[in-house]
C-alpha positions as a Markdown table, in Angstrom:
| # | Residue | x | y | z |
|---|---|---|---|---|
| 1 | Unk | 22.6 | 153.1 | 200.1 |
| 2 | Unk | 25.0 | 155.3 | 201.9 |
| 3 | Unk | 27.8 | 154.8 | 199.4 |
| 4 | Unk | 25.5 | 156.8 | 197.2 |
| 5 | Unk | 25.6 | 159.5 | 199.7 |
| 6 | Unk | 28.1 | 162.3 | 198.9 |
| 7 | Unk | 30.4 | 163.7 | 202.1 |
| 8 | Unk | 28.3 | 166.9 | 203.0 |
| 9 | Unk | 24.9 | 164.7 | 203.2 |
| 10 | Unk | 26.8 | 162.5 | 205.9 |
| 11 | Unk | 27.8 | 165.7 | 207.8 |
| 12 | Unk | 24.5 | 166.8 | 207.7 |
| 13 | Unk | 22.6 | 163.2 | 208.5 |
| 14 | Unk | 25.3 | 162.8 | 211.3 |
| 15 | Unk | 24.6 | 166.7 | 212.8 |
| 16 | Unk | 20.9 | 165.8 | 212.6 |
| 17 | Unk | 20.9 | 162.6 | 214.7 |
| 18 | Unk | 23.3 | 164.0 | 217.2 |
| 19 | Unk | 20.8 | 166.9 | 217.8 |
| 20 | Unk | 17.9 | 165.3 | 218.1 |
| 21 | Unk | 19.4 | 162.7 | 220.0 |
| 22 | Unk | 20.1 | 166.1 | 223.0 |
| 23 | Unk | 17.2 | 167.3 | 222.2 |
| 24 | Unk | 15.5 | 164.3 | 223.2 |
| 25 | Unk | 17.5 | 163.6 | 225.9 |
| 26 | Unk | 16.8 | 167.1 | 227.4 |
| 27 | Unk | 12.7 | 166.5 | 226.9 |
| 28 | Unk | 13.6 | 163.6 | 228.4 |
| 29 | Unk | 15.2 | 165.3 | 231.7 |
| 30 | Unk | 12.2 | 167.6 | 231.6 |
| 31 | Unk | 9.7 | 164.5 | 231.6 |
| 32 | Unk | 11.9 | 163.1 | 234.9 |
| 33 | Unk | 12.1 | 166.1 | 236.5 |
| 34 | Unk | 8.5 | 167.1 | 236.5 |
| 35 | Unk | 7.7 | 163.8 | 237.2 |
| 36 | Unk | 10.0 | 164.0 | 240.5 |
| 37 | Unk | 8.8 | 167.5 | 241.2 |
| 38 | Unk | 4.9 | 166.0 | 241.1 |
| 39 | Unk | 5.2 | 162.9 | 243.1 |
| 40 | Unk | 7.2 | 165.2 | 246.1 |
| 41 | Unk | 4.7 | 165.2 | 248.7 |
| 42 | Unk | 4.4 | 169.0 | 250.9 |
| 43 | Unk | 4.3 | 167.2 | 254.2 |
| 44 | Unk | 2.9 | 169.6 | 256.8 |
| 45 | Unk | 4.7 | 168.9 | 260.1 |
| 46 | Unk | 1.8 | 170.1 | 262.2 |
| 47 | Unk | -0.6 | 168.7 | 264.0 |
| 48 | Unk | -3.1 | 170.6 | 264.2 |
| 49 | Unk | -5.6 | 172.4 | 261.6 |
| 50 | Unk | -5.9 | 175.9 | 261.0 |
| 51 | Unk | -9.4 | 177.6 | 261.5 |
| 52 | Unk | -11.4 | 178.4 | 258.8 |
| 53 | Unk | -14.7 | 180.5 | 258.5 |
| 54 | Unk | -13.1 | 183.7 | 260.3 |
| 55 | Unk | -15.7 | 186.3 | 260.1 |
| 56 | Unk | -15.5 | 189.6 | 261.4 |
| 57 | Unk | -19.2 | 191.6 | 261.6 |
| 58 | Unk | -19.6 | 194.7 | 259.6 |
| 59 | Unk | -21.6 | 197.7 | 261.3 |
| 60 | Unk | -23.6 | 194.8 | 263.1 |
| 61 | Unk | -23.1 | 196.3 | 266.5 |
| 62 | Unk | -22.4 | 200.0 | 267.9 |
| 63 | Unk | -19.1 | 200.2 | 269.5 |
| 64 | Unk | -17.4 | 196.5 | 269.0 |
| 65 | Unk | -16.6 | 194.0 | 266.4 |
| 66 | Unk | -17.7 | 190.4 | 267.0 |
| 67 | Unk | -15.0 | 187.5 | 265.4 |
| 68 | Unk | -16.2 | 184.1 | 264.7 |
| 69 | Unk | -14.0 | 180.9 | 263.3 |
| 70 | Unk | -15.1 | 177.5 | 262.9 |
| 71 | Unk | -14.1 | 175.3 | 266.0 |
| 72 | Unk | -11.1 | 172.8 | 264.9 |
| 73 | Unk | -10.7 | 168.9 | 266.1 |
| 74 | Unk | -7.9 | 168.7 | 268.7 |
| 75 | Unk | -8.0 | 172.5 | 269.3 |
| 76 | Unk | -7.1 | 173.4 | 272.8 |
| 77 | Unk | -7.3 | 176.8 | 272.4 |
| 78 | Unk | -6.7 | 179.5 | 269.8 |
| 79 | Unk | -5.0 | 183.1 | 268.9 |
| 80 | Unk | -6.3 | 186.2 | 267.6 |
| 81 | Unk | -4.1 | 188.0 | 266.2 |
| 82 | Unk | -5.0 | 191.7 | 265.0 |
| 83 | Unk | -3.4 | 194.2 | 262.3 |
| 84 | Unk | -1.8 | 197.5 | 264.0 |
| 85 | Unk | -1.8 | 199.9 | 262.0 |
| 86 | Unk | 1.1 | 202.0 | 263.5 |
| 87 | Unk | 3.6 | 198.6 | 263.0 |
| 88 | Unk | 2.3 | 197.9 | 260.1 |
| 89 | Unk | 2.2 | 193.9 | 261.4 |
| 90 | Unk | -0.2 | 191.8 | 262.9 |
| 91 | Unk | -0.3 | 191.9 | 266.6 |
| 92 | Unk | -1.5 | 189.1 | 269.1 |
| 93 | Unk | -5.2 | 190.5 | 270.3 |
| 94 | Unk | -6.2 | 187.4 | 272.8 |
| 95 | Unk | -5.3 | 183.8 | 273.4 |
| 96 | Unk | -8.8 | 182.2 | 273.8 |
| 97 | Unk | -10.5 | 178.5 | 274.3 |
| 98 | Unk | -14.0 | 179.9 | 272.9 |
| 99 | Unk | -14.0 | 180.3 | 269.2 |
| 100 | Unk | -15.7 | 183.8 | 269.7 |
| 101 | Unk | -14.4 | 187.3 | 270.8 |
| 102 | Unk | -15.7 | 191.0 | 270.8 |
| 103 | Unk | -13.0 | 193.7 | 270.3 |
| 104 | Unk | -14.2 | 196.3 | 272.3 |
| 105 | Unk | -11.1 | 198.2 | 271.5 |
| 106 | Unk | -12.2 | 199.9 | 268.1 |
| 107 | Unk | -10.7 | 203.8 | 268.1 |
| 108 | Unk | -13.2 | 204.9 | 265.2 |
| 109 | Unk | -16.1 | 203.7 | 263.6 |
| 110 | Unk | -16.8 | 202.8 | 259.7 |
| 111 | Unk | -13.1 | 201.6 | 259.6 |
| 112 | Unk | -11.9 | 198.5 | 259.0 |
| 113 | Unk | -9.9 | 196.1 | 261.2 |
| 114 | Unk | -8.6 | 193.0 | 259.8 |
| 115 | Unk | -7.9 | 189.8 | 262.2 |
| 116 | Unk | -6.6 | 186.4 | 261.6 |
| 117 | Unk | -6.7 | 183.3 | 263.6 |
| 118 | Unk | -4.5 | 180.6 | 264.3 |
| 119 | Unk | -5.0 | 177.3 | 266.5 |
| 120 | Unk | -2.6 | 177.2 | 268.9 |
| 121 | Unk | -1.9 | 174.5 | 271.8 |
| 122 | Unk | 1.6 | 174.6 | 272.6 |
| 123 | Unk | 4.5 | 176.5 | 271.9 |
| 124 | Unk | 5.3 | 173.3 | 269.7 |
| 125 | Unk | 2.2 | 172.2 | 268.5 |
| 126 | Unk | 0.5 | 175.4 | 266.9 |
| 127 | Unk | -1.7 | 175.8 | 263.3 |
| 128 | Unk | -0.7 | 177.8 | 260.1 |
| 129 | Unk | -2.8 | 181.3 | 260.3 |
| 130 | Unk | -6.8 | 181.4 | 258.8 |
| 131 | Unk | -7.7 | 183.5 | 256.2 |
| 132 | Unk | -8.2 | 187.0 | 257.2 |
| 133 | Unk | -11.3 | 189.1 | 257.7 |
| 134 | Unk | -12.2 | 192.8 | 258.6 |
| 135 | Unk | -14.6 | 194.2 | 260.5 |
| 136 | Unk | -15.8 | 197.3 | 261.5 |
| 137 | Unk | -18.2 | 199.1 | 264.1 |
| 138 | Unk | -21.5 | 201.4 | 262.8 |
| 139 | Unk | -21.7 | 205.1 | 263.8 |
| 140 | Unk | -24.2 | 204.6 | 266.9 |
| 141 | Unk | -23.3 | 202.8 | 270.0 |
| 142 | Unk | -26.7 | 201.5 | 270.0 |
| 143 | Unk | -27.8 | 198.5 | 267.8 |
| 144 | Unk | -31.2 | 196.6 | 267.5 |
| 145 | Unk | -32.1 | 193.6 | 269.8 |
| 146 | Unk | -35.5 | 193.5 | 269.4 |
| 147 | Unk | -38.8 | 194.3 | 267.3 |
| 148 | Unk | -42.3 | 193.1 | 268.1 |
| 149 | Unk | -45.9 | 194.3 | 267.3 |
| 150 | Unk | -47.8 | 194.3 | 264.2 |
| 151 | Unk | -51.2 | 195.5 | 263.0 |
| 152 | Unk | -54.3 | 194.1 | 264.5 |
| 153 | Unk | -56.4 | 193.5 | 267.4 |
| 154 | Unk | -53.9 | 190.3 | 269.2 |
| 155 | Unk | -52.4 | 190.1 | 272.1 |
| 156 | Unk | -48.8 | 190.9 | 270.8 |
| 157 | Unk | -50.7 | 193.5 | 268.0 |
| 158 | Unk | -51.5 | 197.3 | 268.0 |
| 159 | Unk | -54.2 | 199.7 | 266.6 |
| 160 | Unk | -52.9 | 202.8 | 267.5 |
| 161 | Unk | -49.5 | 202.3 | 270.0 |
| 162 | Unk | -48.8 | 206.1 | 271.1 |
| 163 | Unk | -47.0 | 205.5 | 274.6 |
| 164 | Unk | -44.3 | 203.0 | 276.1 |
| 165 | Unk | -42.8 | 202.5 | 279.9 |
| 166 | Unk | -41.1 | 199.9 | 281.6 |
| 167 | Unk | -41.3 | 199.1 | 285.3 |
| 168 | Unk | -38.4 | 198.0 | 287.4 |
| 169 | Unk | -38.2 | 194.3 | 286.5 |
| 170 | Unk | -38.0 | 195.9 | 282.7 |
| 171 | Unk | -41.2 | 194.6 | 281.8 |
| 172 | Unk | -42.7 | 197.2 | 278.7 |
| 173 | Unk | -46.4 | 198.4 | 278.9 |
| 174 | Unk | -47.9 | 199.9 | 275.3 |
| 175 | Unk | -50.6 | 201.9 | 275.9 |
| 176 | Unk | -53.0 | 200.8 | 272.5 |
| 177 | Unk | -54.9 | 203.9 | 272.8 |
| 178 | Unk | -57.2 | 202.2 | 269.4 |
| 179 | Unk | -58.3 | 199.6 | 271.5 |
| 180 | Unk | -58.4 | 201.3 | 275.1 |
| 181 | Unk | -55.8 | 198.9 | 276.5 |
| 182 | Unk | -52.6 | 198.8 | 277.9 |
| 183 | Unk | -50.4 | 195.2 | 276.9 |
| 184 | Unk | -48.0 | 194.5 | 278.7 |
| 185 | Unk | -44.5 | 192.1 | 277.4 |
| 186 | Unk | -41.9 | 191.0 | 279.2 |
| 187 | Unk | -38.3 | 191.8 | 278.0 |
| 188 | Unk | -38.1 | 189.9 | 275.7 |
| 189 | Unk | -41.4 | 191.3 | 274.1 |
| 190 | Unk | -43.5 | 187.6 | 275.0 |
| 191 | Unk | -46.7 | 188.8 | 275.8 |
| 192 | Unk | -48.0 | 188.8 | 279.4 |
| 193 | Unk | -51.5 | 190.0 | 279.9 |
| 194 | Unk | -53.8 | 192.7 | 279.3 |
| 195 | Unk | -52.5 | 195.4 | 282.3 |
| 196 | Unk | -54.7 | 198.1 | 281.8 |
| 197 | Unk | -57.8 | 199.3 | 279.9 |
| 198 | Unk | -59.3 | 202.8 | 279.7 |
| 199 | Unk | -61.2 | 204.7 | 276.9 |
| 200 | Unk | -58.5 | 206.1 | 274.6 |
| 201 | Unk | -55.8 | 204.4 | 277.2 |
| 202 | Unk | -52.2 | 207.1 | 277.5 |
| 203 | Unk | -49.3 | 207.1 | 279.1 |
| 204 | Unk | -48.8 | 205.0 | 282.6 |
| 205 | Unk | -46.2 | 205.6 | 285.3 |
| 206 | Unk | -44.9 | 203.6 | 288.2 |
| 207 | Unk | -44.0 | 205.0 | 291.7 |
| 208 | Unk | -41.2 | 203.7 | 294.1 |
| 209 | Unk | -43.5 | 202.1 | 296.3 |
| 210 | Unk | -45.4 | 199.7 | 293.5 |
| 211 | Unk | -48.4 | 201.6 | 292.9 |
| 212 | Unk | -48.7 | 202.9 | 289.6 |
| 213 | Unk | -50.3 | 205.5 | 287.5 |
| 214 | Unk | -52.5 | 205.0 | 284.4 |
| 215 | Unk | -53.8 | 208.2 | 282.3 |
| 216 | Unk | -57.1 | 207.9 | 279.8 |
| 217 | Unk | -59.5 | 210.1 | 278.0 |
| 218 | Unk | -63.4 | 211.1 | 277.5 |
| 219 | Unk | -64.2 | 209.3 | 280.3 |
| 220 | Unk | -65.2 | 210.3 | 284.1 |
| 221 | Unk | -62.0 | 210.5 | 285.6 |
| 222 | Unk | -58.5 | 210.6 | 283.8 |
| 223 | Unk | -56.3 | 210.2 | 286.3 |
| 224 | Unk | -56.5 | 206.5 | 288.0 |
| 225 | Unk | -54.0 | 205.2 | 290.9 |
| 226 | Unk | -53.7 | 201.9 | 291.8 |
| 227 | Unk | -52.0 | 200.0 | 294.4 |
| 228 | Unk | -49.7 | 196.6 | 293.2 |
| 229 | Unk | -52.4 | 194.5 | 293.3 |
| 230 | Unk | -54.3 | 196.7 | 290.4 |
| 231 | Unk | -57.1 | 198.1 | 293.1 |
| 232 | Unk | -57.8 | 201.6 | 292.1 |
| 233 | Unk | -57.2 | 204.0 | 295.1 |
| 234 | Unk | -57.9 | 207.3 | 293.8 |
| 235 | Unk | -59.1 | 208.9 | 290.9 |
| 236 | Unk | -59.6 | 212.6 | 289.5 |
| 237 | Unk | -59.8 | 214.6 | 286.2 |
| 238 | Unk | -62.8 | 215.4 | 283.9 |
| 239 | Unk | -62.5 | 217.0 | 280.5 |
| 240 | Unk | -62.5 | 220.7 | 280.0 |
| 241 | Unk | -60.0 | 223.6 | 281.2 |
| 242 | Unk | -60.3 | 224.3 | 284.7 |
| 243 | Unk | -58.0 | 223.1 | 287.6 |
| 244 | Unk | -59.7 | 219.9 | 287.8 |
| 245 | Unk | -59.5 | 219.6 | 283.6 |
| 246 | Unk | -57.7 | 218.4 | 281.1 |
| 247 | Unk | -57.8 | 218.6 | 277.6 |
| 248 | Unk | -55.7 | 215.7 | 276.4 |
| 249 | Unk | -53.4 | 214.2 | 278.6 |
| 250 | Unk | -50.1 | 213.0 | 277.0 |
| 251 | Unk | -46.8 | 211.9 | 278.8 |
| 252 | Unk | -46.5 | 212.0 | 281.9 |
| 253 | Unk | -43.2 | 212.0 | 284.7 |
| 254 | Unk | -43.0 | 211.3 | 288.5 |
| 255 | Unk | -39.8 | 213.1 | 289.9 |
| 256 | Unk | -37.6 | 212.6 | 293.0 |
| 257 | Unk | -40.8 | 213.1 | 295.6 |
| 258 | Unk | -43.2 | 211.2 | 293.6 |
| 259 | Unk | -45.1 | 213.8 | 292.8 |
| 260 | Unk | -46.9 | 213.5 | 289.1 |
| 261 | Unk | -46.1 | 215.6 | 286.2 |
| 262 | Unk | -49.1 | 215.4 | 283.4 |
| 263 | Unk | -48.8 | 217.0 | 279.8 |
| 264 | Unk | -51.9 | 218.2 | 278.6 |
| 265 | Unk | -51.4 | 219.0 | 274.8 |
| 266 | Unk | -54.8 | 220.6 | 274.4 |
| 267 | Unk | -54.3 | 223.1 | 277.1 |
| 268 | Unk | -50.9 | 223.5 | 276.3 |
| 269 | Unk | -49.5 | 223.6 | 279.7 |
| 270 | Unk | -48.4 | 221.1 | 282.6 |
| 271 | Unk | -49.7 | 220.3 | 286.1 |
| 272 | Unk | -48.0 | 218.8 | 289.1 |
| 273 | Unk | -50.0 | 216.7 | 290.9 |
| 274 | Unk | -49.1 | 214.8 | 294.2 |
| 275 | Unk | -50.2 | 211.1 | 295.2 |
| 276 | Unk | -53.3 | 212.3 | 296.7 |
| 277 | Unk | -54.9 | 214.1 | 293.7 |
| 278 | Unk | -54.1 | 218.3 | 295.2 |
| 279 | Unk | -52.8 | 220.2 | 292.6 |
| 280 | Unk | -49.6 | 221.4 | 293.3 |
| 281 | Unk | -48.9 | 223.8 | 290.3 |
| 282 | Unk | -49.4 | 224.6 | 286.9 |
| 283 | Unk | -48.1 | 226.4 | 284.1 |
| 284 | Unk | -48.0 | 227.3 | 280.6 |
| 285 | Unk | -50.0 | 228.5 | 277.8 |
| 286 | Unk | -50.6 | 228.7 | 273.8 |
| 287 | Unk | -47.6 | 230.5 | 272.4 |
| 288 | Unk | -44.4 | 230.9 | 271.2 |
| 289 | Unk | -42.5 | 232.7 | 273.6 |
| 290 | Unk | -40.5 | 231.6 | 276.7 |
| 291 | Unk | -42.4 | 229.3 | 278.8 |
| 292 | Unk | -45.0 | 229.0 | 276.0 |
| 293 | Unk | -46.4 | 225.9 | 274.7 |
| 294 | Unk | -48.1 | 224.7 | 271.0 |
| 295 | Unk | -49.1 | 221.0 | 271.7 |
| 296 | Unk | -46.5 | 219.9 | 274.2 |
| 297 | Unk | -46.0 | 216.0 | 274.8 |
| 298 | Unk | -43.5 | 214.6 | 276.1 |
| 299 | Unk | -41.9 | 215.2 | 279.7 |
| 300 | Unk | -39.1 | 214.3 | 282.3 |
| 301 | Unk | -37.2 | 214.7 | 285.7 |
| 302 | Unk | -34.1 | 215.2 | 285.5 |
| 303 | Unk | -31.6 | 216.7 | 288.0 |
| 304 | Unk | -33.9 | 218.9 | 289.9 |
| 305 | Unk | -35.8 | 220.3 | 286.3 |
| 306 | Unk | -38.7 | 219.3 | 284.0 |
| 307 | Unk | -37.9 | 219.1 | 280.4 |
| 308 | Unk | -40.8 | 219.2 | 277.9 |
| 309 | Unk | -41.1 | 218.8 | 274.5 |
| 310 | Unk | -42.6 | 221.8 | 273.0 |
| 311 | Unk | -43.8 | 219.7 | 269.7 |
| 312 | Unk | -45.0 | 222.2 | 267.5 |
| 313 | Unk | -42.3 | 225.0 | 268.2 |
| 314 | Unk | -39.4 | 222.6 | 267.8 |
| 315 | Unk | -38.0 | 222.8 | 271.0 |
| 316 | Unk | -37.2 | 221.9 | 274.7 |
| 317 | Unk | -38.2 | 223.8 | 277.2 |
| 318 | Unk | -36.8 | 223.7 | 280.7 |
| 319 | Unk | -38.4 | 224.4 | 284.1 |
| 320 | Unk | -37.4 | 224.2 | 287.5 |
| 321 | Unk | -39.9 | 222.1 | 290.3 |
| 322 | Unk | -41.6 | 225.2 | 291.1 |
| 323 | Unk | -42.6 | 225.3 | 287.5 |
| 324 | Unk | -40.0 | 228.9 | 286.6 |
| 325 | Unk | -38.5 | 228.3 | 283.5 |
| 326 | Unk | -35.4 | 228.0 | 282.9 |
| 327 | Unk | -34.1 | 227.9 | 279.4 |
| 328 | Unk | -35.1 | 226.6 | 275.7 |
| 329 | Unk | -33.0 | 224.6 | 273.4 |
| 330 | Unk | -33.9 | 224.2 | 269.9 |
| 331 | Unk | -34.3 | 220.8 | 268.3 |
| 332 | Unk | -34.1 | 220.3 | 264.5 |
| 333 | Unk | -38.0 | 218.4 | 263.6 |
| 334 | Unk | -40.5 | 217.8 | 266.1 |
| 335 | Unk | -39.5 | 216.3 | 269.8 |
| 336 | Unk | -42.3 | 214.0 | 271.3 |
| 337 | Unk | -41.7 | 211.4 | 274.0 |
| 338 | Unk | -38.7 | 212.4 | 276.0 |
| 339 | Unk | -36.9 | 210.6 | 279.1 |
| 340 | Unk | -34.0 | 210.8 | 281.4 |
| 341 | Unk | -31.2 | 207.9 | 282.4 |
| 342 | Unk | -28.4 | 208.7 | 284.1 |
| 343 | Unk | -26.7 | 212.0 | 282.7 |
| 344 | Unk | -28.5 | 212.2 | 279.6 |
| 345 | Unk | -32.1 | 212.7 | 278.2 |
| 346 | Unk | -33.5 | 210.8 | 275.0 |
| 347 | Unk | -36.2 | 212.5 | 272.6 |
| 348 | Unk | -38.2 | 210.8 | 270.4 |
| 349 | Unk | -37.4 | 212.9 | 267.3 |
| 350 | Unk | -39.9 | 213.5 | 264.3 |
| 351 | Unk | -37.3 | 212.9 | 262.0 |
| 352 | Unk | -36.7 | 209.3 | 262.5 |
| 353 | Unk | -34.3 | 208.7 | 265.4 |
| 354 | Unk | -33.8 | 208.7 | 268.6 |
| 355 | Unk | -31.6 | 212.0 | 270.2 |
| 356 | Unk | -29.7 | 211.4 | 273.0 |
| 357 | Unk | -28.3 | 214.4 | 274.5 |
| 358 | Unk | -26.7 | 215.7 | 277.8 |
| 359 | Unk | -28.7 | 217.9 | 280.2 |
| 360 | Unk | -27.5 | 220.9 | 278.0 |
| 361 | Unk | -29.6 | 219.6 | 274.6 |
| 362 | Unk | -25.6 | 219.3 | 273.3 |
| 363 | Unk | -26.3 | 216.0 | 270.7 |
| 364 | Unk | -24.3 | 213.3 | 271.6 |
| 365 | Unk | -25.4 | 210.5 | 269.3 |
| 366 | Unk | -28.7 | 209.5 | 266.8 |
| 367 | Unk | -30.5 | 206.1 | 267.5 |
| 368 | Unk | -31.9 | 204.1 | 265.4 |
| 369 | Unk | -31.7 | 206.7 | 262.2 |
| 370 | Unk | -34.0 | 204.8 | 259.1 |
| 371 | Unk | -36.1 | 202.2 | 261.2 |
| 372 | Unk | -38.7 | 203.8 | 262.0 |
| 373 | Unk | -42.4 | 205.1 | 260.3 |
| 374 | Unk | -43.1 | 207.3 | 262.9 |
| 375 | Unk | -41.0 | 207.5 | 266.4 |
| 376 | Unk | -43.5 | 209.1 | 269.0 |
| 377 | Unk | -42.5 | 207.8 | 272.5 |
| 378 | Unk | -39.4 | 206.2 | 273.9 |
| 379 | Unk | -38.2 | 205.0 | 277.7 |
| 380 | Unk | -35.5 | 203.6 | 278.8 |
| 381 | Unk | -35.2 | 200.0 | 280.3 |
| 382 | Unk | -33.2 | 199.9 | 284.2 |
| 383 | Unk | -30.6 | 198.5 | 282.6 |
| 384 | Unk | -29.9 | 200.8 | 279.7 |
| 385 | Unk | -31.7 | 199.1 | 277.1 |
| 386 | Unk | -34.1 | 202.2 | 274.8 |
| 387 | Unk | -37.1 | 201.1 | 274.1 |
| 388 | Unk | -38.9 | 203.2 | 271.1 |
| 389 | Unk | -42.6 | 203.0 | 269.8 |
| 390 | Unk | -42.9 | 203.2 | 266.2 |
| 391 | Unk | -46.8 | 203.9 | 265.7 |
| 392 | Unk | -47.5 | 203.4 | 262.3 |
| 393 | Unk | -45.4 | 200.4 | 262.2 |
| 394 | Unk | -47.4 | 198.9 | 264.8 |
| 395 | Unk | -44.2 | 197.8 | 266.8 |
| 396 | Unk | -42.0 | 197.9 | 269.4 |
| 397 | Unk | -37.7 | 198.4 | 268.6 |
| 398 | Unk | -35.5 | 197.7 | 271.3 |
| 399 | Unk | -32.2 | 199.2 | 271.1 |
| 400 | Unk | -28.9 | 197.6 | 273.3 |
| 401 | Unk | -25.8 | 199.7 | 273.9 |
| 402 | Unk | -22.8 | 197.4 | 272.9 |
């Protein structure tokens, strides 16, 4: 057969099986070496896992960032590591045993802030890094701890919840004035009993020395005092416009001498009262002018003056303890429930929020902007805590600095 084949076919034949032959030779070195790439094992010469499920919350909270990770078998302890933003490199932020941490340490809010976790024992036995996470802090300081209340005629349920105040063992009291009652929660909003009930039941106060002060209306008498032990002591206050009237009582304040400050938002004007019933003072009247009221609510002590929420005028009006006025300062929507802590005042604005101001109506920050129905009265808890009474949601909010 291949003497029949001429000199160039043998060339050719010959070229052929010498090029397939390297050819398959090299397809053959590229079988054997990914074969000996695939059967490499990565060994990973630590001992330890790294974390996983790193989280980082996201406007959750007011003024820090909360960082969870999954806890990791034979974890000692851990590093959080954080990114600066001036070095352009991540930067160790704690060396922790708990699997949880709050950066307090957040410059702006709405910004993000990336971490990353590693485990980390010894200098020699130590985890490759988590996945990272940002996180970042919302525009208030305050954030939500707490709701409670709905519609209906319960124990833990409201008709018509118009005023809120806490005692000194931070126990809240609604005044229900739908169902003439006064409920009152602990803390943590768990219903206690049934504290008070009066015909169209408002605001209530409490003095230094455990008595307290509980305000009604269309009824005989609509002032009551009791001592500790809920016996009535003294009572005073009939319906109409005299010195012995009122119209509708709203808020009231007791300031530095325990003496009683009552709103009455039909008479537009305010009356100082001591423990014993005597009318100390009064002032105010319809109007617009300084000094003036239209349907004043809300009131405090604060620093030696009486702020009042002028509702209908859109303003604050401030008075000295002799009842001389002082100065106004205007409020954008309508002010109700307003009260003092520390260096500041909170107003329970119309709007939807919660202003908290200094002493000078200067805004410092809005609380709880788009979670409310209707904001109409707010205190303030010993320990900080705001405490806000949405009416026609039927609830209670709870707001914690943090």
């Amino acid at each position: 057969m291949f003497k029949s084949l001429s000199f160039q076919a043998i060339i050719c034949l010959s070229f052929f099986v010498v090029l397939f032959s390297s050819c398959e030779k090299e397809v053959q070195t590229q079988i054997e070496t990914k074969t000996i790439r695939d059967t490499i094992k990565i060994t990973d010469t630590l001992d330890v896992d790294r974390p996983i499920n790193l989280r980082a919350t996201k406007g959750v909270y007011g003024s820090r960032i909360t960082i969870t990770w999954t806890p990791m078998p034979l974890a000692q302890k851990y590093q959080l590591w954080k990114f600066d933003n001036s070095t352009q490199k991540y930067l160790l932020l704690k060396e922790l045993a708990d699997t949880t941490f709050d950066d307090t340490s957040i410059p702006k809010s709405l910004t993000k802030n990336f971490y990353k976790v590693r485990t980390f024992n010894t200098n020699s036995s130590y985890s490759r890094f988590s996945d990272a996470d940002f996180g970042y802090t919302s525009v208030s300081t305050y954030y939500k701890v707490l709701t409670f209340g709905s519609e209906g005629n319960g124990p833990t349920q409201f008709n018509f919840n118009m005023h809120v105040e806490v005692d000194g063992a931070n126990n809240i009291y609604v005044s229900d004035e739908g169902f003439n009652r006064v409920l009152k929660f602990d803390s943590s909003g768990s219903f206690i009993e049934q504290f008070y009930s009066g015909s169209g039941a408002r605001a209530v106060a409490f003095f230094s020395n455990g008595n307290y002060i509980a305000t009604r209306t269309q009824s005989s008498s609509y002032v009551q005092i009791f001592n500790s032990n809920k016996q009535l002591i003294r009572e005073w206050g009939t319906y109409g416009t005299g010195d012995s009237n009122f119209g509708n009582i709203e808020c009231i304040t007791i300031d530095d001498e325990q003496n009683i400050w009552i709103v009455d938002g039909v008479n537009h004007r305010v009356k100082k009262y001591d423990q014993n019933g005597n009318l100390l003072l009064k002032f105010g009247k319809q109007g617009a002018g300084a000094g003036d009221f239209n349907a004043p609510f809300g009131i405090c002590y604060l620093k030696g003056k009486i702020y009042v929420s002028d509702t209908r005028n859109g303003r604050v009006e401030v008075f000295d303890k002799s009842g001389k006025f002082l100065k106004i300062y205007p409020v954008k929507g309508y002010i109700h429930g307003i009260r003092a802590y520390g260096d500041n005042l909170f107003l329970a604005n119309s709007e939807g929020f919660i202003i908290k101001s200094d002493e000078t109506g200067d805004v410092q920050e809005k609380i709880g902007q788009g979670q409310f129905l209707n904001l109409v009265d707010v205190t303030i808890a010993t320990n900080g805590d705001v405490i806000a009474c949405d009416v026609y949601g039927r609830r209670i909010i709870v707001f914690k600095k943090g």
